[in-house]
mmCIF file of the C-alpha atoms, coordinates in Angstrom:
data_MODEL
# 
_entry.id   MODEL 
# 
loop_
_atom_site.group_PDB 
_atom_site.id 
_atom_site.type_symbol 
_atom_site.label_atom_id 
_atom_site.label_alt_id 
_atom_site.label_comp_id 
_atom_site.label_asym_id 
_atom_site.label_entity_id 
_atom_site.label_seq_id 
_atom_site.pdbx_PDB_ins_code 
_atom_site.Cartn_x 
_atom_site.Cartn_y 
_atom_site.Cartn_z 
_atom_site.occupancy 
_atom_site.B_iso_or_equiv 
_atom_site.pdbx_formal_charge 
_atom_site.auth_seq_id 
_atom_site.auth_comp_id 
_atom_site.auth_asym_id 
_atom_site.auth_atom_id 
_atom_site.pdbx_PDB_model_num 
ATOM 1  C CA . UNK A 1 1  ? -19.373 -24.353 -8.113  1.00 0.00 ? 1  UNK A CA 1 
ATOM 2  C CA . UNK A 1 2  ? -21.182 -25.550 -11.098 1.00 0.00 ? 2  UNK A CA 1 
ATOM 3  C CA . UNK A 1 3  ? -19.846 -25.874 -14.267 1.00 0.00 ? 3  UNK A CA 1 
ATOM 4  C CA . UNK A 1 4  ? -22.185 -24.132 -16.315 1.00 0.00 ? 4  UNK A CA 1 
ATOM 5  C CA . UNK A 1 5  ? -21.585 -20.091 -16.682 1.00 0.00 ? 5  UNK A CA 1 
ATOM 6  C CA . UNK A 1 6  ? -25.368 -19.373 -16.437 1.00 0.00 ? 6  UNK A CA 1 
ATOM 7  C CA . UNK A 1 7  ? -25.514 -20.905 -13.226 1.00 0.00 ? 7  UNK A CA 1 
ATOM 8  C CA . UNK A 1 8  ? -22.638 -19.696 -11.826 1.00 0.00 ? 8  UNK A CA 1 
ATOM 9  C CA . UNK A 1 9  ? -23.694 -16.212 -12.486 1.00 0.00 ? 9  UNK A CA 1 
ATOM 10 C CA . UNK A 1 10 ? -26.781 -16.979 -11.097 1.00 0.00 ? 10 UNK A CA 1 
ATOM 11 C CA . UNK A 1 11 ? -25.496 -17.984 -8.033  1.00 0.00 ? 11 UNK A CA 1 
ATOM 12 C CA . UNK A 1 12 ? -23.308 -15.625 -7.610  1.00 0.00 ? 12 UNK A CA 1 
ATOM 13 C CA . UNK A 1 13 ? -25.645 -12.870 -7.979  1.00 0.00 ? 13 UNK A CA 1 
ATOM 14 C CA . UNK A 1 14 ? -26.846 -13.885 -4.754  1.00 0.00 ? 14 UNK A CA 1 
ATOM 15 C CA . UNK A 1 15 ? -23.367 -13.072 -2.923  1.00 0.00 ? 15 UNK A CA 1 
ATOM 16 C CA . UNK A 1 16 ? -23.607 -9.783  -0.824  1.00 0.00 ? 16 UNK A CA 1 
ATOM 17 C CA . UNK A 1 17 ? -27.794 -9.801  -1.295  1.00 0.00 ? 17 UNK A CA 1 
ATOM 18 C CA . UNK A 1 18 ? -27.818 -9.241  2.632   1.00 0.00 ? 18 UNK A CA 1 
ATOM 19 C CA . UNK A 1 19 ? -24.635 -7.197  2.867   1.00 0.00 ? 19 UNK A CA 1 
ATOM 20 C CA . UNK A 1 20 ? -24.618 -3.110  3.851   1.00 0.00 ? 20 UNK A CA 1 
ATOM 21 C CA . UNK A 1 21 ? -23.339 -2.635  0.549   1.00 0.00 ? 21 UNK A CA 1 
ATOM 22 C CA . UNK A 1 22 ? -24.277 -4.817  -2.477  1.00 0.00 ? 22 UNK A CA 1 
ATOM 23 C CA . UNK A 1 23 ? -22.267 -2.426  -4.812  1.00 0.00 ? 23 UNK A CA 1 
ATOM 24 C CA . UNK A 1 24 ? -19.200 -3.485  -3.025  1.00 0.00 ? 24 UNK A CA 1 
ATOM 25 C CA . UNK A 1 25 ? -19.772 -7.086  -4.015  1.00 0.00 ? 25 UNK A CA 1 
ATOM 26 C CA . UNK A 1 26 ? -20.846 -5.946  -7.306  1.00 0.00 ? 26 UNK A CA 1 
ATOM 27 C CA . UNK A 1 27 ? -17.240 -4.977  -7.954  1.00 0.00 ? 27 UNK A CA 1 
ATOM 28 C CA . UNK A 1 28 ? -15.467 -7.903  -6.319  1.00 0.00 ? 28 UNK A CA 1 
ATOM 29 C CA . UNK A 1 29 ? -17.712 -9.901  -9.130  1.00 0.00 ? 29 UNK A CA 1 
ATOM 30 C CA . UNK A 1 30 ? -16.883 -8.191  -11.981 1.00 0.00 ? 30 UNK A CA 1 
ATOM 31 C CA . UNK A 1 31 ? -13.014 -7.920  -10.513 1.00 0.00 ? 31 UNK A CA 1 
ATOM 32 C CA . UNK A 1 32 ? -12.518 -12.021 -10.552 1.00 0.00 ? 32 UNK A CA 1 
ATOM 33 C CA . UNK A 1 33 ? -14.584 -12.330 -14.084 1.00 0.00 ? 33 UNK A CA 1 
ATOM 34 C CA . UNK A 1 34 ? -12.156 -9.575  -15.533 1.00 0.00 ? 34 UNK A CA 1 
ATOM 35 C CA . UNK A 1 35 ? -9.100  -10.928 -13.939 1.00 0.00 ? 35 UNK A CA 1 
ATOM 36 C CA . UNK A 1 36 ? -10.516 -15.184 -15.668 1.00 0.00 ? 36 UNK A CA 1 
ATOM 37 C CA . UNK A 1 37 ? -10.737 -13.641 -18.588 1.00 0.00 ? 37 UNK A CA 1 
ATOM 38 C CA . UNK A 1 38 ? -7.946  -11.553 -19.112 1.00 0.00 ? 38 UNK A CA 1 
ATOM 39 C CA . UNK A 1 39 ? -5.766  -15.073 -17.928 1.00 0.00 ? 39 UNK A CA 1 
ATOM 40 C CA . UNK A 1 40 ? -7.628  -16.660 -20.532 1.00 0.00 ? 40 UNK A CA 1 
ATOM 41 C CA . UNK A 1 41 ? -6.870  -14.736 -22.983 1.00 0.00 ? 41 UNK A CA 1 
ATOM 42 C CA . UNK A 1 42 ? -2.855  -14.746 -21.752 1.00 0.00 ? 42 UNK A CA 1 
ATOM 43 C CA . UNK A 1 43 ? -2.778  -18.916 -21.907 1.00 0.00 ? 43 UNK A CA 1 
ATOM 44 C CA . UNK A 1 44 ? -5.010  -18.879 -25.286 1.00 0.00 ? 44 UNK A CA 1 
ATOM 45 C CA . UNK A 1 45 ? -3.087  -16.091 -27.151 1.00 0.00 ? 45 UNK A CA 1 
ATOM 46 C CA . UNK A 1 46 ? 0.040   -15.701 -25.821 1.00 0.00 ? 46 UNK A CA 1 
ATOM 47 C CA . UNK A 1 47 ? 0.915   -18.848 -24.343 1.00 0.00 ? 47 UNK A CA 1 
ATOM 48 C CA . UNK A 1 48 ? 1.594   -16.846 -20.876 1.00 0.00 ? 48 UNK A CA 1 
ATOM 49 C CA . UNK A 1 49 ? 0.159   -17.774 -17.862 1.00 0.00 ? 49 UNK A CA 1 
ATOM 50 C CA . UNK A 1 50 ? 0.523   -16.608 -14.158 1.00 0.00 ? 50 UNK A CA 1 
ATOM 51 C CA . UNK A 1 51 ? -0.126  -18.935 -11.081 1.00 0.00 ? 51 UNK A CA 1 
ATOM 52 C CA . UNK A 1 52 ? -2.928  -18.918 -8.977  1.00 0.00 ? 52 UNK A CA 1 
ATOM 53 C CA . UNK A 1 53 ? -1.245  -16.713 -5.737  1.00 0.00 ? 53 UNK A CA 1 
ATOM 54 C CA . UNK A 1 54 ? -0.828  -13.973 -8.794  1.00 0.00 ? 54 UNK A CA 1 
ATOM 55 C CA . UNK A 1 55 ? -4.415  -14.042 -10.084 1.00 0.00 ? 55 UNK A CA 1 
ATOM 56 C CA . UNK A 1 56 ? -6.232  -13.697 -6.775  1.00 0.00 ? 56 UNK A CA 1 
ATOM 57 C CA . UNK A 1 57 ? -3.572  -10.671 -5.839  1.00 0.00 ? 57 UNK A CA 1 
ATOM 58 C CA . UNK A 1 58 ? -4.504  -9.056  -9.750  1.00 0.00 ? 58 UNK A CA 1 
ATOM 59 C CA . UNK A 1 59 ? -8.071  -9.251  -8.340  1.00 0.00 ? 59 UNK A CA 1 
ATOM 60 C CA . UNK A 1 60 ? -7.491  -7.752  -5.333  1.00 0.00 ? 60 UNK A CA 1 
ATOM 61 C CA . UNK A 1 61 ? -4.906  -5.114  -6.951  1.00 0.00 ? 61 UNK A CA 1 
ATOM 62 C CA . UNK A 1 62 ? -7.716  -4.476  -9.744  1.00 0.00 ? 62 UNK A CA 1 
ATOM 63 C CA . UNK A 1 63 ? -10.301 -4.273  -6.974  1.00 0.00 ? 63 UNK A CA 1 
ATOM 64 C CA . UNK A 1 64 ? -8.412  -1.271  -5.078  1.00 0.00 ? 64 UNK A CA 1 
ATOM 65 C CA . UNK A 1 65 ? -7.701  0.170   -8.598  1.00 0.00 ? 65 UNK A CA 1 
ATOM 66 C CA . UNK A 1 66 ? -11.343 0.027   -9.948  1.00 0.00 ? 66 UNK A CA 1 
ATOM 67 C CA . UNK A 1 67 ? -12.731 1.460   -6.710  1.00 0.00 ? 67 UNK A CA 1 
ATOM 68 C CA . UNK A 1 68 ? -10.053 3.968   -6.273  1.00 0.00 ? 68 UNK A CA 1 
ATOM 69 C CA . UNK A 1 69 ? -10.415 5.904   -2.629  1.00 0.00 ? 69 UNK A CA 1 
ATOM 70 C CA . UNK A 1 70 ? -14.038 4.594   -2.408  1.00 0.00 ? 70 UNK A CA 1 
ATOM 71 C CA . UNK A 1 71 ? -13.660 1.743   -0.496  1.00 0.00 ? 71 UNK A CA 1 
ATOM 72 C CA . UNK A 1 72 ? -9.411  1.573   0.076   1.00 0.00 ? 72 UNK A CA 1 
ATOM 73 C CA . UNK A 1 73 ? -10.314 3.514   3.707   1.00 0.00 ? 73 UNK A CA 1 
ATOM 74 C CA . UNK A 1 74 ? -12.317 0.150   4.640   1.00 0.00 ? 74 UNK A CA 1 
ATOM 75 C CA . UNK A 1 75 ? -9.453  -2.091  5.318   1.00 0.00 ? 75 UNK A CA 1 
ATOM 76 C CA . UNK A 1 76 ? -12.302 -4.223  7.088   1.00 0.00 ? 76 UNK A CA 1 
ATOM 77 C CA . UNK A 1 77 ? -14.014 -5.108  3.783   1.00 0.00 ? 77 UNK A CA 1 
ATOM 78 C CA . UNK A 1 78 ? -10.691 -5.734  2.217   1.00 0.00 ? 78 UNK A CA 1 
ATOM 79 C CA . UNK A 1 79 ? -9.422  -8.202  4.769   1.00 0.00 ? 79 UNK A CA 1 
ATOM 80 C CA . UNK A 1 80 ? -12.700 -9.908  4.272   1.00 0.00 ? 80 UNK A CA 1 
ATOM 81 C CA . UNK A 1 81 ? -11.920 -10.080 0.363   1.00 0.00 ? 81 UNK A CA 1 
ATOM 82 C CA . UNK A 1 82 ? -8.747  -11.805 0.830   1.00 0.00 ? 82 UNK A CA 1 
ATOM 83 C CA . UNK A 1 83 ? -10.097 -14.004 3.624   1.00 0.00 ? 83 UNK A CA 1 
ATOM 84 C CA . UNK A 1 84 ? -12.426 -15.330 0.769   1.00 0.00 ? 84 UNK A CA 1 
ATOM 85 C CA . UNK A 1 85 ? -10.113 -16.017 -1.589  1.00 0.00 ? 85 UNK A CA 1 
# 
């Protein structure tokens, strides 16, 4: 992982290049970004802060949310998201 944003997302744009369905990956990026931030924001603001078990299951919970029916019928692709994690 490197340290410096630009070349994380840089890297990580080339997550899911080869997979059947780049969208799908698409999502699980913008999931964990939403989910850092949103933490952030708890510690920096309101001194709140959830452990790290609880922010990968918010991903995976805003994942399922965000994609609604979509993708919730491929429980394939899911178990491979929380294998990741």
């Amino acid at each position: 992982m490197s340290s410096i944003i630009t070349h994380l997302l840089y890297s990580w744009g080339e997550v899911g290049v080869g997979a059947a369905d780049r969208d799908r990956w698409r999502i699980v990026r913008a999931c964990i970004w939403w989910i850092v931030w949103k933490e952030r924001n708890a510690r920096c603001f309101e001194s709140k802060s959830c452990d790290l078990q609880k922010i990968k299951l918010n991903c995976i919970r805003f994942f399922c949310f965000w994609c609604k029916t979509m993708y919730l019928e491929d429980t394939e692709f899911i178990i491979d998201i929380l294998g990741s994690f």
